[in-house]
Every structure is written in structure tokens, then in C-alpha cells.
C-alpha positions in Angstrom: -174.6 69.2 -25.2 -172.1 71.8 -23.9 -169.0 69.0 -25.4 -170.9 69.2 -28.8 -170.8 73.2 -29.4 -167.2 73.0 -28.4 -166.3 71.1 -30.9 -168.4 72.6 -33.6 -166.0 75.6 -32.2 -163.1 74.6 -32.4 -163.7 73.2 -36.0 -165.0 76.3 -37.0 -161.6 77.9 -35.5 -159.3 75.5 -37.6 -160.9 76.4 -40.9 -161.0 79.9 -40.4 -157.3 79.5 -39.8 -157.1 77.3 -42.9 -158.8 79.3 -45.0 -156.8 82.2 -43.8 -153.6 80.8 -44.5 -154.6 80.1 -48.0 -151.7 81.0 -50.5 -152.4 84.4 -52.2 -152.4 84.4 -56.1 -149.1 86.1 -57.3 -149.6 89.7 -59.1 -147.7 90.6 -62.3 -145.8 93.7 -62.1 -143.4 93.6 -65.0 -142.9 93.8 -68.3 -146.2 96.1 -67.9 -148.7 94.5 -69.1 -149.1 94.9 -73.5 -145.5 96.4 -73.4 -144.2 96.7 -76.6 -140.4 97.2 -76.7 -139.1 94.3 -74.2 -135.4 93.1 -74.7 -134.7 89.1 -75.5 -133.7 89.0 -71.7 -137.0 90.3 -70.5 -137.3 89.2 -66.9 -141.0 88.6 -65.6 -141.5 90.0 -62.1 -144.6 89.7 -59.9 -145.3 90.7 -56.7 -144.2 87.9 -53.6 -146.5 86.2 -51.8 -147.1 83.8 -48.4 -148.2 80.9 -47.4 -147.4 77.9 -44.9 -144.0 76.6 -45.0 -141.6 77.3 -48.4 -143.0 79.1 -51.4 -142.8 77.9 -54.9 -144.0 79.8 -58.5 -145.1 78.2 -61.7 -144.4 80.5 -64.7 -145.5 80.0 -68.0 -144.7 82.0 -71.0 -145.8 81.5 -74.5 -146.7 82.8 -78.1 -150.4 82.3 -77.5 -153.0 83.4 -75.2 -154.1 79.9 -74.4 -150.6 78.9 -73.1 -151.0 76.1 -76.4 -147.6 76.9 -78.0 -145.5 77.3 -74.4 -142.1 78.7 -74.2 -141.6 78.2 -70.1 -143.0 75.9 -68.4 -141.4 75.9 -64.4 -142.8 75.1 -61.7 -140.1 75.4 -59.2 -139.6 79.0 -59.4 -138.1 79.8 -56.0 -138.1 83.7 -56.4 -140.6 86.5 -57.5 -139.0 86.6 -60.7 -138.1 84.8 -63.6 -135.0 84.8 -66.6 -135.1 84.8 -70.1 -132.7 84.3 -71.8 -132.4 84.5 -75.9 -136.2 85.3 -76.4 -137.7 86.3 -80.0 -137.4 89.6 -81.5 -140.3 91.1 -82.2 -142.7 88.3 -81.1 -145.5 88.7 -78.5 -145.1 86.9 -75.4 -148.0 85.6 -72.7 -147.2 85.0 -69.1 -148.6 84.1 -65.8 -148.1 82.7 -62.7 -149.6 81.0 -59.5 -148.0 80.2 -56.0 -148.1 77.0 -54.1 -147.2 76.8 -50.4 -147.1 73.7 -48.2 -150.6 73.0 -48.4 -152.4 74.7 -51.2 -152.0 76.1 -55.2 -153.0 79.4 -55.9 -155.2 80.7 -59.3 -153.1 81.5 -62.1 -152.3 85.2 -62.3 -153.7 87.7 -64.4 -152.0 86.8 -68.3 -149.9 89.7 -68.9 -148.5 90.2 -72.6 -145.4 91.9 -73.5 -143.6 92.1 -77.2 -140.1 92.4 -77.5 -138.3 94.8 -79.8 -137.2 93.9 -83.6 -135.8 97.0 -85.1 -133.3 100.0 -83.8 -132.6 103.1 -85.5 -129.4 104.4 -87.6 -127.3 107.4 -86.9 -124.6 107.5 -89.5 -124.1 107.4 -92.2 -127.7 109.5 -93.3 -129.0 108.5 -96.6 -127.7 110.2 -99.2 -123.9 111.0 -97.4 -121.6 111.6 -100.3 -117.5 111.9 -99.2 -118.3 109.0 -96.8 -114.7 108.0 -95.5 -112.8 104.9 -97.0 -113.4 102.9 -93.4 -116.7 105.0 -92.5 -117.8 104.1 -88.8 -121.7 103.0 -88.8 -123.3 104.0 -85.6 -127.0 103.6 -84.8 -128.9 104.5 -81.6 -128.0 102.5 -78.4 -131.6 102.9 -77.0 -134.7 101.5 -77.4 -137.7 103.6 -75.4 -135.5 105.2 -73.6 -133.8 101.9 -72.3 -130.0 101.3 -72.8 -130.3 98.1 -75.3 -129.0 94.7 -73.6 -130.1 91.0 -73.8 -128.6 89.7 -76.5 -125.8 89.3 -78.3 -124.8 92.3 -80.6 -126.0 93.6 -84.3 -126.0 92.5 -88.0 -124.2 94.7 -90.5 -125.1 94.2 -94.1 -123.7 96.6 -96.8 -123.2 96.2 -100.7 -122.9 97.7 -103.7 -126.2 96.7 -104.9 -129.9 97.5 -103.5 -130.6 94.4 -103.1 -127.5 92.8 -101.4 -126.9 90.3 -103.8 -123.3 90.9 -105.3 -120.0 89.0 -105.0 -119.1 92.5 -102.8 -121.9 92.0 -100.5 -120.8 91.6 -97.1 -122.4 90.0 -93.9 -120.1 91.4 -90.4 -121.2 91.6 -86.9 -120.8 93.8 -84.0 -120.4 92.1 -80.4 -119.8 93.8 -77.1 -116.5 95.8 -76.0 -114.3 94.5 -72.8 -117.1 94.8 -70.2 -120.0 93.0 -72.0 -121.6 96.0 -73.2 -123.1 95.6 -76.5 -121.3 98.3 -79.2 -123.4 101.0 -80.8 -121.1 101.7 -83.5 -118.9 99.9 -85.9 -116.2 100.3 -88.5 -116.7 99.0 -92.2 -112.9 98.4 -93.5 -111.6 99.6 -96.9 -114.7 100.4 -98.8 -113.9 101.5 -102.7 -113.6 105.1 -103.8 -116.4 106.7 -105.1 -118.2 103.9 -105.1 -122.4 104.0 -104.0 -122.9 101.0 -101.2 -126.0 100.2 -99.2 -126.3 99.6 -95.9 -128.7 98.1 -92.8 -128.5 96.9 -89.4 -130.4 94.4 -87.6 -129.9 93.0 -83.5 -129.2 89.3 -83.4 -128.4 86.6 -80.8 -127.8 82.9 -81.3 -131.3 82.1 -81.7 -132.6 84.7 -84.0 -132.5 88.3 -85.2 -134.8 91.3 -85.6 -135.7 93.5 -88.3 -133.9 95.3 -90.7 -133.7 99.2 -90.5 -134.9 101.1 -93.4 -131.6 100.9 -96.2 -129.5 103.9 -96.5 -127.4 104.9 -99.6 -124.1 106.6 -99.2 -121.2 107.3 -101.7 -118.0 106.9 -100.4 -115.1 109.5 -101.0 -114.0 109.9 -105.0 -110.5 111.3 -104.2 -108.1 113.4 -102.0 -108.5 116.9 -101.2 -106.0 119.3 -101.5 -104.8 121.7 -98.6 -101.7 123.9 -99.3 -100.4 125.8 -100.8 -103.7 127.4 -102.7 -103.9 126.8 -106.5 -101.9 129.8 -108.2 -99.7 130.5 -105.3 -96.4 132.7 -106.2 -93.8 133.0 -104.1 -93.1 129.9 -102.2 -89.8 129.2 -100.5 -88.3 125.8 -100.7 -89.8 124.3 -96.9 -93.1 124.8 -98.1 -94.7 121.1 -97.7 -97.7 119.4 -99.8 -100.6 119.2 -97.9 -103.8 116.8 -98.3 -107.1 116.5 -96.1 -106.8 112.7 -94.7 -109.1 110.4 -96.9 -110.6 109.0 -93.7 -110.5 109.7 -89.9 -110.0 106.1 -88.8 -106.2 105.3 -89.4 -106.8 103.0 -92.5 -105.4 104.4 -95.5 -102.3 102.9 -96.2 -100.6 105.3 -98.7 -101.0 107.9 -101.0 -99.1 109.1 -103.9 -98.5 112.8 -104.4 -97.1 113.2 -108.0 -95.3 116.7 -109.1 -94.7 118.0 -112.4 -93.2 121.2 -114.3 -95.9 120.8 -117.0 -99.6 120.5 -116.9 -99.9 117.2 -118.7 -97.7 115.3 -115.8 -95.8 114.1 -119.1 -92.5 113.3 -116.6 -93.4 113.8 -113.6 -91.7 112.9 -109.9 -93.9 110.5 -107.8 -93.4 110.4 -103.5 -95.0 107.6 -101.8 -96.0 108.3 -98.3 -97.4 106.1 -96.0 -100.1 107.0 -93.8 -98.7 111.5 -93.4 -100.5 113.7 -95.2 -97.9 115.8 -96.3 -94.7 115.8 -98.1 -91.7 117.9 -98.3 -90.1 117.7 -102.0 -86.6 117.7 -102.0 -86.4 118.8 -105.7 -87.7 122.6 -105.9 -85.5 125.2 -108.5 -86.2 128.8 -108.4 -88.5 130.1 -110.5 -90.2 127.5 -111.5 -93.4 126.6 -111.8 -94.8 123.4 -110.1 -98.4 121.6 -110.7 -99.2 118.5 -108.2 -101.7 116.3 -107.2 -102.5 113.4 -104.9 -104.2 110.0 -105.0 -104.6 107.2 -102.1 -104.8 103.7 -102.0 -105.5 101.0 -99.5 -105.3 97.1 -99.6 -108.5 96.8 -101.9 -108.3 99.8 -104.2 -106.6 103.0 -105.0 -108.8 106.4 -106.1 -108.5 108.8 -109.0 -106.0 111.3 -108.6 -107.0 114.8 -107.2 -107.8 118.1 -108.8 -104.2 119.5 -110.4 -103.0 122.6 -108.6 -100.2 124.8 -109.4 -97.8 127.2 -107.4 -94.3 129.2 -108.5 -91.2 129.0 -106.1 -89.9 132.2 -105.1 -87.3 133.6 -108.2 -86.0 137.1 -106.3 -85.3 138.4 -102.6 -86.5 142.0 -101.4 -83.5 144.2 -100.3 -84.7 146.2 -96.7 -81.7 148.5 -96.0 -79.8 150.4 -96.9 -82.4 151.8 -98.6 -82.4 152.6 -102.3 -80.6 155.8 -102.7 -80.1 156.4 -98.8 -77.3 158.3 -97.9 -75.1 156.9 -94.7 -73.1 157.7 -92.0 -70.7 154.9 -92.1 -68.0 153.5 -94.4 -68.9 150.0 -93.2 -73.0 149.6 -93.7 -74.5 146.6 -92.9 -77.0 145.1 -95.8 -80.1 143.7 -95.1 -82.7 141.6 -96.9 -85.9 139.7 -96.6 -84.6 135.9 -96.2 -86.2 132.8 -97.3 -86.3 129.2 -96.1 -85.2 126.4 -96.4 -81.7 127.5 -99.0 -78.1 126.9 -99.1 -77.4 130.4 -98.4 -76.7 134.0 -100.5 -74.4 135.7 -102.9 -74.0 139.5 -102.6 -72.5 141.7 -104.7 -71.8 145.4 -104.4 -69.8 147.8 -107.3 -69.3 151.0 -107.7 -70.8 151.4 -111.4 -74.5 151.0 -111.8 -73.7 147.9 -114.5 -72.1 146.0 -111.8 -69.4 145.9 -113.8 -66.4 145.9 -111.3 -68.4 144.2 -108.3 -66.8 142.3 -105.5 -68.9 139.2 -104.5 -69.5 137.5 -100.9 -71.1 134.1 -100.6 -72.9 134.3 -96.8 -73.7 130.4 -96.3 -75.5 130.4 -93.5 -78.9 130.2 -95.1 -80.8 131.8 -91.4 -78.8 135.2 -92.0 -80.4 138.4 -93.4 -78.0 140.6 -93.4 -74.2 140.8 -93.8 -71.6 144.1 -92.1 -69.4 145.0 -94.9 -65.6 145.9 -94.6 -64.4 149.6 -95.0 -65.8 151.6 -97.7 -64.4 154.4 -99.6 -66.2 157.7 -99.1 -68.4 156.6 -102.4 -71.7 155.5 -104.1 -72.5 152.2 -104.1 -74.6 149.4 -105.9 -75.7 146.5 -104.6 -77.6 143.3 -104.8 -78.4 139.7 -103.8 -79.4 136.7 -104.7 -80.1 132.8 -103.2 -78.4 129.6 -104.0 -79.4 126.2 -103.4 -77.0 123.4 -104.7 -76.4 124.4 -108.5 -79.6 126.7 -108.7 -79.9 130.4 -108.0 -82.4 132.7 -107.8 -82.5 136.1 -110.3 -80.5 138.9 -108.8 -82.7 141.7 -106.7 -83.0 144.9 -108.3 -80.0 147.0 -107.6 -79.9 149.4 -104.7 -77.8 152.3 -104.3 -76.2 153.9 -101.2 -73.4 156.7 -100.5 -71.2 156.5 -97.8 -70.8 159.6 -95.1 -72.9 161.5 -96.3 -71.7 162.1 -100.1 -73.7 164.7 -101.5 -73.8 167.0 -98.2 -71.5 169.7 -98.4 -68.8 169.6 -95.5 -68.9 172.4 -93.1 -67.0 175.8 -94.6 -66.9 177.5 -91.0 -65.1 175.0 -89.1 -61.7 174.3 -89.4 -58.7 172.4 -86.9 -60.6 169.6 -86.4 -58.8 166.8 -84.4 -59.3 163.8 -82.2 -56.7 163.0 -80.0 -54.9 160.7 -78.5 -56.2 158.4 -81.7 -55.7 155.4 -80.9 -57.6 156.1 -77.6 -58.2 153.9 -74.5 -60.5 155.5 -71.7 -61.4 159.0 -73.1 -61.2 161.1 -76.2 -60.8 164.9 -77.2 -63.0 166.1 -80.0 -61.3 170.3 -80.7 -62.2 172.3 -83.7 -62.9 175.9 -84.3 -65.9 177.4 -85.4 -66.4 180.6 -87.8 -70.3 181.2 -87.3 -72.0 180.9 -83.6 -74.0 178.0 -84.5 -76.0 174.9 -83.1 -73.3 172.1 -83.2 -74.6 168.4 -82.5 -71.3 166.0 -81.5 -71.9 162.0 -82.6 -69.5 159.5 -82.0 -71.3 156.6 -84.1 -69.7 152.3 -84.6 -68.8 151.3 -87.6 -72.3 149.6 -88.1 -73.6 153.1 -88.3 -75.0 152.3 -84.6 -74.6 156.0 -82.0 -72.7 154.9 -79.6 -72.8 158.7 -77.6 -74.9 162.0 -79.1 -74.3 165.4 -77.7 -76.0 168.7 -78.3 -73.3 171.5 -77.2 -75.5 174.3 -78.5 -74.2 177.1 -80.6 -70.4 177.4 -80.8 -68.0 180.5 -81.7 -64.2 180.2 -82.1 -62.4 177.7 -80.2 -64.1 174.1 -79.2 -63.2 171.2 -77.2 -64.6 168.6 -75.2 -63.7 165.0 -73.9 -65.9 161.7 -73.9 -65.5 158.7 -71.8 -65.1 156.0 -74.1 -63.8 153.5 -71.7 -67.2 151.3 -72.3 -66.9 151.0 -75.3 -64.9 148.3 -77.3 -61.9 147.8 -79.6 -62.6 149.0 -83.0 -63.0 151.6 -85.3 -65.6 154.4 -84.6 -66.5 157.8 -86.2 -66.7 161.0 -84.8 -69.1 163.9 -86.8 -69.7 167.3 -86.1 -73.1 168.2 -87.5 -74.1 172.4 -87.6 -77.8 172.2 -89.5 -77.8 169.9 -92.6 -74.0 170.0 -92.8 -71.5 167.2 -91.3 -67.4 166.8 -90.9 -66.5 163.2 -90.2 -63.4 161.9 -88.4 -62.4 158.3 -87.6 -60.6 157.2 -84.7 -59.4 153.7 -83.0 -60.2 152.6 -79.6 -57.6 150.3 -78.4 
């Protein structure tokens, strides 16, 4: 009796360990169950189970709930997870699985459903854009709830001329992946026409199928070139003044543009500079005076634009003379004339007379055409007229309106009360003696000034009566002519000297 309750026992033992060891049935995890915006690659994942000796999964996946119309069908899934590949856009998927260990098969799974996405959204252009560029880069959102898109193999980029993508100009291109296998998010449409309306849409694709269209945006690409500088109606424009135009696009496509430039409205005989790929130009042509109208166009491989808005400008015609000033009176026979230079010109001509109608002027051509100024040699103790004008080639600008000067002070009375006035030794070397004698016992102001007008040593010696003299070191100062003047109030008495 005792032998038969063992065994009852131990049978009882073995299929409480049998039924123990029973494989589990797997769980689903992911896609979440109904998910909605899967990728073609959508792996199935489920949670592992065990079981006696090696574990193996069957997964099936399908477009039906009854597992009729199956898609997988393996059952020799070794891991807790299985691969799509290539899987339908926007079609809804069924799955489950069950286990099987060395000695038993589980239940299926739960049937978890998941659909996979069909349809991305566009960035740029917006519907409606207008001055789209020539190559306009079409860039569309590289998620897809909240997940970077992946899984397949890139996107379909349709664009045409007509609504309804049916004419000869309607165009099919794809985007892929860049250099690491991530799939682009952006793509450039090459050498559109000017001014031209297209449509566009997008759509994901892989070998095996392709999603939804987005919703079809209308943009208008760019109708011509804008122009930068210099602003319509500008006066005054030196000769470096370049032609400047807003770049048609922002991709490096254009190939050329034409920048044509007239002296009359109508462009009736006009000058026409190609210019590949710059947006600028520097014509080589300008005349004084004269005024210019311009305008651009640009072209590429398929197509070339209307020609821009006509502007107009007016090269500079006369110079502004700075110093001296009109009707300034100096203390120096050699002045040094100044005037407001321009750019980009062969150099000057100056003239300088001593009769208002220029009638007896000497001319000097200054040919560097950086310089603004120019010393003059000895004057006579004199008024003086004076102008200039530019050159370039054969051309020249109008003369500027005379200036006059005088020369050491003409006009000024000298000084009545002073009288012996010398400067000795003259030439000098190291110093100098300035000696006069003064009538009155007034304020006396010594100035030894350069020929350039430029003090070179100023002394106030206070008020003076009788007998004067004083010496100066002049051993800085360099070889050349020099002026010495004794001022008392508003009156002056000048005296050159050399220093050897």
C-alpha cells in the first residue's frame, strides 16, 4: 500500500514540474498596440520568455485581423524581436506571436495592430512664395511624431507647371540619403524658368511602394534681377564705382548675367558686359559728366529672364577745391593747393593766373591720380587764381570754380614803426639773428614759418622799444628756404632766408 502512494507521489511531483516548466506565451511590447505612425522598418518587439532547452518565436504579420492575407510568416525567430524591411505606407499591420521550447508551444500573443505612416509635411517653399530662387531648395520636415524618419529609401519630388502634373515640363526626381545613410530632408530643384508659376509635392518612397502626396503648393519663381548700387538718380559717382545686383538665387546656379549700359533711356546703342556667376561689374567706359542708365538680366542653361528695372546715375563732372581757401590771405610765397580727390582717374591739371580770366595761367599736370594736393614753386608777393580739373584718357572733367589767394599777407599794411630789419648770417647753418628796431613799445610775436606755410618756431618777446635782437637755433631744421615775420597786432614784415 505504502509503494502505491509513492508512486502516486512521485507522479504528482513530475507533473507539477511539467506543468511548471510550461513555455510562457510571449507579450507584445512594440509598435504600441493601434500605433499609427510606424516606419516601413517597424521592428516588432515582445517581451522574452523560458522554457526547457532553446527558445524559438513564430511571428506573423498581416493586413487582416484573421492573419488570412499574411505578410510574415516565421517560425524560427530566435530573438525577442523581429525585422521589417520595406513594409507599406500607410497600411495597417496585425501581429502576434507564441514561443515554443523543447517540449511545448505556447498560445498566440495578444494581436497587436500598428499603421505605418503615408504622408510628411512641407517646409519650403509655402504656398504662395513669389521671388522663389531659380534652383529653389525644397525642404519638408524630417520627423514624423516626434521620430527622426528612417526605413526606407528616400522621397518623391514632383513639380510642374501645371496643377495637375501633366505637361511635357513636368518632372519626377528623387531624394536619397547623404554619405552616412541618413535619408535627406531637403532637396534642390535645378534651373526652374523665370517668373514662371510651378507646383509642387512630395511623397516617401522605397522599392516596393510610396506614401501619400502632401497637400500641392504653388510658388512663382523670381521674374528678374534686382538692382543694388548705386541708387536710381545718383549724382556724383567717381569712375570705381561698380554695378551691383542681388544674386538671382542662393545656390551657386546661375550661370551668367548681362548688365547692359546706355547714355540714353531707350538703350538704342548700348554696351553689354557678360559676367559669369559675380554680381558686379566695373565698366571700363565712364566719361565725366555724363549720364549713365543700366540694367541687368540672368540666364542659365534653360532660360534667360527679362531685363531689370532701368536705373540711372551721373559721373562726377567738377572737383571741390579745400585750401587755400577762396579769398584767404597767406603767409607763404609757396602755398600748397588742396582738393577733394576722386577715384579711380588718370590724374589732375591745375592751373593758377594772376588775372581772374585765367588769361595768363601756368598749367601743372599731377599724374598720380591718389594725390590731393600739389606745393607750388615761389610766388611773387601777389593775388592769385586758381583751379583744377581731372583727366582720364582723352576726357576731362569741367574746371572747379576759381579760387583766389594773396601771398604774405597782401592787403595788410607793413609795419611803419619798425625799421633795420635783418637776418643774418643768411645763408645760415646752426643759428640765426633776427635785429630790427622798433618806434612804439609794442607786443612783437617772432615766426620763423617753411615754405609750405608750416611754423617751424613761434616766439612771443612781449612789447619792444628801440633796438631788438635775438638768435634761434635752427640747426634741426633742414636745407631750404624759410620765412622769418615780425608780427605787432594785425600788422606783419616778412623776411626770407636760406638754411644751408
Amino acid at each position: 500500500m505504502m509503494k502505491k502512494y509513492y508512486v502516486i507521489f512521485i507522479m504528482l511531483i513530475v507533473a507539477q514540474f511539467t506543468f511548471a516548466q510550461k513555455v510562457s506565451v510571449p507579450q507584445p511590447t512594440s509598435p504600441e498596440n493601434e500605433y499609427e505612425t510606424a516606419f516601413p522598418n517597424a521592428v516588432l518587439d515582445w517581451l522574452a520568455v523560458s522554457g526547457i532547452g532553446d527558445i524559438t518565436y513564430h511571428v506573423q504579420l498581416a493586413t487582416d485581423e484573421s492573419f488570412n492575407d499574411l505578410i510574415v510568416d516565421d517560425d524560427a525567430v530566435a530573438v525577442s524581436a523581429y525585422f521589417n524591411h520595406n513594409l507599406d505606407f500607410g497600411q495597417q499591420y496585425f501581429w502576434r506571436v507564441k514561443a515554443s521550447d523543447a517540449n511545448n508551444t505556447s498560445e498566440w500573443s495578444t494581436v497587436f495592430s500598428f499603421t505605418t505612416f503615408s504622408e510628411i509635411q512641407l517646409k519650403d517653399p509655402d504656398d504662395g512664395d513669389d521671388d522663389v530662387d531659380i534652383r529653389p531648395k525644397v525642404q519638408w520636415k524630417d520627423k514624423v511624431d516626434g521620430n527622426l524618419i528612417e526605413g526606407f529609401d528616400g522621397f518623391d519630388v514632383e513639380f510642374d507647371t501645371s496643377a495637375n502634373f501633366d505637361s511635357p515640363l513636368a518632372q519626377l526626381l528623387k531624394s536619397g540619403k547623404d554619405d552616412n545613410g541618413v535619408i535627406l530632408d531637403e532637396f534642390v530643384i535645378d534651373y526652374l524658368l523665370f517668373g514662371t508659376v510651378y507646383y509642387l509635392h512630395v511623397r516617401p518612397m522605397h522599392a516596393d511602394d510610396h506614401g501619400e502626396w502632401t497637400e500641392t503648393v504653388a510658388f512663382e519663381t523670381v521674374f528678374t534681377v534686382d538692382l543694388k548700387k548705386p541708387n536710381n538718380g545718383a549724382d556724383e559717382i567717381e569712375f570705381d564705382q561698380m554695378l551691383t545686383w542681388k544674386d538671382l538665387e542662393n545656390n551657386d546656379g546661375i550661370y551668367e548675367y548681362s548688365c547692359q549700359v546706355s547714355t540714353d533711356e531707350a538703350f538704342t546703342d548700348p554696351v553689354t558686359l557678360v559676367i559669369e556667376r559675380e554680381t558686379e561689374v566695373l565698366p571700363e567706359f565712364y566719361k565725366f559728366g555724363t549720364e549713365y542708365f543700366w540694367r541687368v538680366k540672368g540666364s542659365h542653361v534653360n532660360d534667360e529672364s527679362d531685363y531689370s528695372d532701368v536705373r540711372s546715375f551721373e559721373t562726377i563732372n567738377v572737383l571741390e577745391l579745400e585750401s587755400p581757401e577762396d579769398g584767404e590771405h597767406l603767409n607763404t610765397y609757396r602755398p600748397v593747393l588742396k582738393w577733394g580727390s576722386i577715384n579711380a582717374i588718370d590724374g589732375y591739371q591745375i592751373r593758377i593766373s594772376k588775372n581772374a580770366d585765367m588769361s595768363d595761367a601756368v598749367y601743372h599736370n599731377v599724374l598720380n591720380a591718389g594725390s590731393d594736393s600739389y606745393p607750388l614753386n615761389e610766388l611773387d608777393k601777389s593775388e592769385y587764381y586758381w583751379s583744377v580739373r581731372a583727366y582720364k584718357g582723352n576726357d576731362t572733367c569741367e574746371w572747379a570754380e576759381n579760387y583766389n589767394f594773396s601771398t604774405m599777407n597782401v592787403g595788410i599794411e607793413d609795419i611803419a614803426n619798425v625799421s633795420n630789419f635783418t637776418i643774418s648770417p643768411n645763408p645760415a647753418v646752426s643759428t640765426v639773428k633776427v635785429a630790427f628796431t622798433s618806434a612804439n613799445n609794442t607786443e612783437t610775436v617772432i615766426t620763423i614759418t617753411d615754405v609750405l606755410g608750416k611754423t617751424v618756431i613761434s616766439q612771443n618777446i612781449g612789447t619792444v622799444m628801440g633796438d631788438y635782437s635775438k638768435s634761434f637755433d635752427i640747426s634741426k631744421l633742414e636745407s631750404g628756404l624759410y620765412v622769418v615775420e615780425v608780427k605787432q597786432g594785425n600788422s606783419t614784415l616778412n623776411q626770407k632766408f636760406l638754411v644751408k
